[in-house]
C-alpha positions as a LaTeX table, in Angstrom:
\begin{tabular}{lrrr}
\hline
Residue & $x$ (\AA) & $y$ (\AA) & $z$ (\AA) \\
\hline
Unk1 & 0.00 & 0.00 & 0.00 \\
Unk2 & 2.54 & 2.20 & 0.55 \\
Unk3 & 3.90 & 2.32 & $-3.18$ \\
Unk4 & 0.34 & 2.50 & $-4.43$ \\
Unk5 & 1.00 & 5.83 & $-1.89$ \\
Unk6 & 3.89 & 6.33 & $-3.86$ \\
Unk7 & 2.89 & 5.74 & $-7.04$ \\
Unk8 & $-0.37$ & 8.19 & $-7.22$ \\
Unk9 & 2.22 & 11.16 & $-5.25$ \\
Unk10 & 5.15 & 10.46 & $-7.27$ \\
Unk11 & 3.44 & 10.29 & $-11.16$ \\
Unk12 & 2.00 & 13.99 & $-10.69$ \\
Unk13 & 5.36 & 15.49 & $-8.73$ \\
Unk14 & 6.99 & 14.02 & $-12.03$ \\
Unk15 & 4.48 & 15.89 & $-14.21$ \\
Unk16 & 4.77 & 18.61 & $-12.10$ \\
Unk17 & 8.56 & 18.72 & $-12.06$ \\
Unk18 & 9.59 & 17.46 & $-15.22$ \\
Unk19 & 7.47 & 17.51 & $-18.10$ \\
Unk20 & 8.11 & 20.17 & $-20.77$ \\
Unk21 & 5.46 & 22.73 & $-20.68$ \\
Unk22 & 5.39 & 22.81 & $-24.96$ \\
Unk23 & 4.67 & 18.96 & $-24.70$ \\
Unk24 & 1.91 & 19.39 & $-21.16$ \\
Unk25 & 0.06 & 21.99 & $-23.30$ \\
Unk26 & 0.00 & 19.76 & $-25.80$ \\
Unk27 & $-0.76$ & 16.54 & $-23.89$ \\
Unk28 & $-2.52$ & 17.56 & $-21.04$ \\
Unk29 & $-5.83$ & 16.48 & $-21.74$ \\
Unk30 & $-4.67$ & 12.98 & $-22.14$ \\
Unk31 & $-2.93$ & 13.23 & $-18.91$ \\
Unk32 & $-6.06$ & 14.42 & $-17.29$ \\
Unk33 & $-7.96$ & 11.83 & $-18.49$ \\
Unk34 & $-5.44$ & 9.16 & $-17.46$ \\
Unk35 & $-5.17$ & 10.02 & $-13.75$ \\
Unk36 & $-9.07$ & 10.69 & $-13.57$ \\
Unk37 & $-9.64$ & 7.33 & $-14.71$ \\
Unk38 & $-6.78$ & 6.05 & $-12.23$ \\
Unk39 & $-9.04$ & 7.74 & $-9.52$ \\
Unk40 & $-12.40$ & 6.62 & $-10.87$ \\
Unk41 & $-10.76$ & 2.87 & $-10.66$ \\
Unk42 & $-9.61$ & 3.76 & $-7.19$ \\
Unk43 & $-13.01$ & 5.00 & $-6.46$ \\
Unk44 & $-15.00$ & 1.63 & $-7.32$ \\
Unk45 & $-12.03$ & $-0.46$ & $-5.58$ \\
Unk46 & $-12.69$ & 1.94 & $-2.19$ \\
Unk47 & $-12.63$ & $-0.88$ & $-0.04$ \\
Unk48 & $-8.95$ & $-1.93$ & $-0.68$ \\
Unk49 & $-6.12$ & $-0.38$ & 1.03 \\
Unk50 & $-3.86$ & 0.34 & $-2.14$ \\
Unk51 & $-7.01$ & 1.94 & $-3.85$ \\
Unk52 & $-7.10$ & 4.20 & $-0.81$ \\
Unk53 & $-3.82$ & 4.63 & $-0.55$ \\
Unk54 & $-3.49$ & 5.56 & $-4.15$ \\
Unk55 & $-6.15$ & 8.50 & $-3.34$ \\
Unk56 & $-4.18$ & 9.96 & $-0.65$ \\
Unk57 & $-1.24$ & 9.83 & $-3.23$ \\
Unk58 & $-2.85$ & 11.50 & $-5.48$ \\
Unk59 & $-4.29$ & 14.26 & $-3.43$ \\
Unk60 & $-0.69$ & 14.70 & $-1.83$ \\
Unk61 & 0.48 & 15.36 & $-5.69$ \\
Unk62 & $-2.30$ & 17.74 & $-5.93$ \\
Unk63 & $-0.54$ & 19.61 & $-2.67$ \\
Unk64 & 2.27 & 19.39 & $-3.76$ \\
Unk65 & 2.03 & 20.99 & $-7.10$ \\
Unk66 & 3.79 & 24.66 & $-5.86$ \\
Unk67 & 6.41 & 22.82 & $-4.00$ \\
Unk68 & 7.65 & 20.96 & $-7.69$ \\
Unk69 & 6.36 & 23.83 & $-9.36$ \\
Unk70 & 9.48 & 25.75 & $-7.95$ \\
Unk71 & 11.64 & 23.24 & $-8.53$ \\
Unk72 & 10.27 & 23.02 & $-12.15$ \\
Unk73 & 12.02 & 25.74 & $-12.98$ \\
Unk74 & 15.59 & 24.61 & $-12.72$ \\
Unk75 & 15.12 & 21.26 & $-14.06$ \\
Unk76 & 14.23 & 22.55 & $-17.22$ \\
Unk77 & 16.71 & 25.49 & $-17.35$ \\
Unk78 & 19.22 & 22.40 & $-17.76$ \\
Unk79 & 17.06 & 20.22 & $-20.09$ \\
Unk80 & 19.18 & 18.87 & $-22.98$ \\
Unk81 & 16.23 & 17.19 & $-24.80$ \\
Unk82 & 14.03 & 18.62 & $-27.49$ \\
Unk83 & 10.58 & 17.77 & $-27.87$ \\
Unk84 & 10.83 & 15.75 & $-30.90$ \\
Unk85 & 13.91 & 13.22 & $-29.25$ \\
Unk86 & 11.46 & 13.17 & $-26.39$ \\
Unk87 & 8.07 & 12.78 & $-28.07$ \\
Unk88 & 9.71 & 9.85 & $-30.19$ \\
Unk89 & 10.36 & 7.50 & $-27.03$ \\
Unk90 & 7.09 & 7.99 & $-25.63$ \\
Unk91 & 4.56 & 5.54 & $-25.86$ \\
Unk92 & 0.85 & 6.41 & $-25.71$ \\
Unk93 & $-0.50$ & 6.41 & $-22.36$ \\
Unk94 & $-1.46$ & 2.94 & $-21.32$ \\
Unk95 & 0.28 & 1.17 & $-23.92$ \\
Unk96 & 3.29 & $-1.22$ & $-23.07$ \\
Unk97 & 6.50 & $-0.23$ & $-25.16$ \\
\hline
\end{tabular}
């Protein structure tokens, strides 16, 4: 339970943090989507301790968001890759590479 924790804390720091804001404008409704269906899963599986624990994850990314938010800022001063290197080793959202 505690990397379910982890896991719904930890995917929206990294969004937060590191994700290039050309390529979130771009992408965010997808991401949206993705983590409200991660909570609407979590939702129906309410009685299990990793689908609450994913829950408090995720609201502790939501809190979180002005404390990566600052450190945004430096990570991607010293980005070295552009969008298109990026974008080409991505895989759609829920798809196994």
């Amino acid at each position: 339970t505690v990397g379910s924790y982890y896991d719904g804390r930890n995917f929206l720091y990294l969004i937060w943090k590191n994700y290039p804001t050309s390529l979130l404008r771009q992408h965010w409704r997808d991401i949206l989507k993705s983590q409200l269906g991660i909570t609407r899963d979590a939702l129906r599986a309410w009685r299990g301790e990793a689908a609450r624990a994913r829950l408090r994850g995720q609201l502790a990314g939501l809190y979180g968001f002005f404390k990566m938010w600052r450190k945004r800022k430096q990570v991607q001063a010293i980005r070295r890759v552009d969008d298109d290197s990026l974008t080409a080793v991505l895989t759609p959202i829920d798809e196994t590479p």
